[in-house]
C-alpha positions in Angstrom: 115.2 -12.0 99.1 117.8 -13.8 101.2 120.7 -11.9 103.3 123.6 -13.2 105.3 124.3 -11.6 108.6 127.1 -11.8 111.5 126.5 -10.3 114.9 130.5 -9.4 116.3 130.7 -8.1 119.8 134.3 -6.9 119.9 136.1 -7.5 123.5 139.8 -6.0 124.3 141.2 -9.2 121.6 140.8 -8.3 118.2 140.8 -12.0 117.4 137.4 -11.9 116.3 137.5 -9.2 113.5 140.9 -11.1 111.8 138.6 -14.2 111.7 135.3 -12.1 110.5 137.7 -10.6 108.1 138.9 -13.9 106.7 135.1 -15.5 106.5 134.0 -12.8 104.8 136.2 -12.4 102.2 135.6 -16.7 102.1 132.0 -15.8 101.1 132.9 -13.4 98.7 135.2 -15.4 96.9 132.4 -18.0 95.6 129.1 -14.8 95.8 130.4 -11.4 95.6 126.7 -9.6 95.3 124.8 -11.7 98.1 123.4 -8.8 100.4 125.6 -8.9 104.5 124.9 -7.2 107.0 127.3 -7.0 109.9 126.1 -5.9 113.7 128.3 -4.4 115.7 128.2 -4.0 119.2 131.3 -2.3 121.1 132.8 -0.7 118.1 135.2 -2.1 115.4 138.4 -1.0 114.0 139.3 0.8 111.0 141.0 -2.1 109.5 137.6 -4.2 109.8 135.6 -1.1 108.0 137.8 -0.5 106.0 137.3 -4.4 104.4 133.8 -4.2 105.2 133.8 -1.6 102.8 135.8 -2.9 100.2 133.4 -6.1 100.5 130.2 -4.6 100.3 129.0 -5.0 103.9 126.0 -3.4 105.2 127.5 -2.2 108.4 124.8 -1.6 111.7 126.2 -0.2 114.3 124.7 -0.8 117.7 126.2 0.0 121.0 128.2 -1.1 124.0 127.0 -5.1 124.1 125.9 -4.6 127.6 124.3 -1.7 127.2 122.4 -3.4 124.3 121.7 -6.3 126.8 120.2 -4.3 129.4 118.1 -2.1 127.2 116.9 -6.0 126.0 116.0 -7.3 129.0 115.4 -6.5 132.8 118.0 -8.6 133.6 120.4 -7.7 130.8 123.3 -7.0 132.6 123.4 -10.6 133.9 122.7 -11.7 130.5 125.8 -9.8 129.4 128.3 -12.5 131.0 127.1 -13.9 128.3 129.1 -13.4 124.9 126.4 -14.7 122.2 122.9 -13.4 123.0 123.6 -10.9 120.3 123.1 -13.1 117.7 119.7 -13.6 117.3 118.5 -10.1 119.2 120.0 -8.0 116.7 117.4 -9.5 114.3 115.1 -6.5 114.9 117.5 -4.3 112.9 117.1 -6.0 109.6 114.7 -5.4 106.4 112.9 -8.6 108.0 109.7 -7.8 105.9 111.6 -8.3 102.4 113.1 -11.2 103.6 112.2 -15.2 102.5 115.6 -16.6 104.1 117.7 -15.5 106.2 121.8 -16.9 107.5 123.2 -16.1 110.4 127.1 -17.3 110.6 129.3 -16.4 113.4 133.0 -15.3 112.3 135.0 -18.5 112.4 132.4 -19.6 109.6 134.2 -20.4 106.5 133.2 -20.9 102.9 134.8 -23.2 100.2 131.7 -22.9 97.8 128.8 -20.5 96.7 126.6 -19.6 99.8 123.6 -19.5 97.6 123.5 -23.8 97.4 122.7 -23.9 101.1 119.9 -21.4 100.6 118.8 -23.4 97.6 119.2 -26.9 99.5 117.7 -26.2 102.8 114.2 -24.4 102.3 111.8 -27.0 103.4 112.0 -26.3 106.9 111.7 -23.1 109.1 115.1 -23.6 110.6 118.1 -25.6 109.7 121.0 -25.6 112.5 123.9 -28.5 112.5 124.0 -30.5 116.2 125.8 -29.7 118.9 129.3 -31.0 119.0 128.8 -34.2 121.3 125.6 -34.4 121.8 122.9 -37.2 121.5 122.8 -36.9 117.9 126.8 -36.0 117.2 128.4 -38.4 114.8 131.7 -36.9 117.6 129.3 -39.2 120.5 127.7 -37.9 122.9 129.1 -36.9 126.2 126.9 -35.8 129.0 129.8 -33.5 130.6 129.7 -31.2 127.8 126.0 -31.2 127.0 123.7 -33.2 129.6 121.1 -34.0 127.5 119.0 -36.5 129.7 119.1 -34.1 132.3 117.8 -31.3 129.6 114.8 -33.5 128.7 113.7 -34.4 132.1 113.8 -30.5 133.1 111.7 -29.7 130.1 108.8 -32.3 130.5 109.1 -31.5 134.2 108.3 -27.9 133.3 105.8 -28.8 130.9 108.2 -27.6 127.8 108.7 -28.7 124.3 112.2 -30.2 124.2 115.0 -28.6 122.0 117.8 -30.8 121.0 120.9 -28.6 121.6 122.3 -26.9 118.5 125.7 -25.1 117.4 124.0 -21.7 116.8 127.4 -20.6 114.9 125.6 -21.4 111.6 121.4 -21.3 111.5 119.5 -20.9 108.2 116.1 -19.3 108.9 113.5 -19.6 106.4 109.6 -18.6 105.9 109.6 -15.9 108.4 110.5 -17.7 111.3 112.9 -15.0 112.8 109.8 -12.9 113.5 108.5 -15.5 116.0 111.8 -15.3 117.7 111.0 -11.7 118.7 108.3 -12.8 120.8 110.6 -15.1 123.1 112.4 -12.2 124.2 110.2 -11.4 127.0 
């Protein structure tokens, strides 16, 4: 089965829910049975379930996001500075066991064709993620002010790590299971 999910942690702007509302109904336009699931974490208003409804979203409702961040984690509440941890820890939430792909897209995310081809074009490997805008591998060029990459790389083999290039997490395709290995680098 495949799902699409979005992760919206409402703050005092309702900025985010006008653009969820407008990707949403994006999606829909070109795939109106795909199953969605939308997380929320500080609430929503009744304009945003009311189209939630009227689109067929799975709606989970979680709690205050940092609340949610320092249930998560001992340090949770320093985590919560942070506006996007969200996205990948409300993973646990999902029917992950009927699952063979999974798409997460934040809420400026918006479709101009049937979501179904990227599922169908992008199934060889566990995860598919575009690059970070100007990094290393940006056709933008890179620019060490915004992402330092050299100085990511030398910390990592200086720690003994594997080396991640840097990613825009605002669209990530997740296939073969690979979200339940993500659970495990929580701690």
């Amino acid at each position: 089965m495949r799902l699409v999910y979005y992760s919206l942690a409402n703050f005092p702007d309702d900025s985010r829910e006008h653009q969820w509302i407008q990707s949403v109904r994006s999606l829909r336009r070109y795939n109106p049975s795909i199953p969605v699931w939308l997380f929320l974490l500080n609430g929503a208003s009744p304009i945003l379930l009311r189209e939630a409804q009227r689109q067929n979203i799975h709606i989970q409702a979680l709690e205050d996001y940092a609340d949610f961040l320092r249930r998560a984690h001992p340090h949770g509440s320093v985590l919560a500075l942070y506006p996007t941890f969200h996205k990948f820890l409300a993973l646990e939430h999902l029917p992950l066991e009927t699952l063979d792909q999974l798409l997460y897209l934040d809420c400026d995310t918006f479709f101009f064709n049937d979501v179904s081809l990227l599922f169908d074009q992008h199934s060889k490997h566990n995860w598919y993620a575009r690059e970070e805008g100007r990094s290393i591998r940006s056709s933008l060029g890179y620019n060490p002010n915004h992402v330092d990459e050299l100085l990511l790389q030398y910390i990592a083999r200086s720690e003994g790590l594997n080396y991640v290039s840097p990613f825009n997490s605002g669209v990530c395709l997740l296939n073969r299971g690979i979200w339940k290995q993500l659970g495990g680098l929580r701690d």
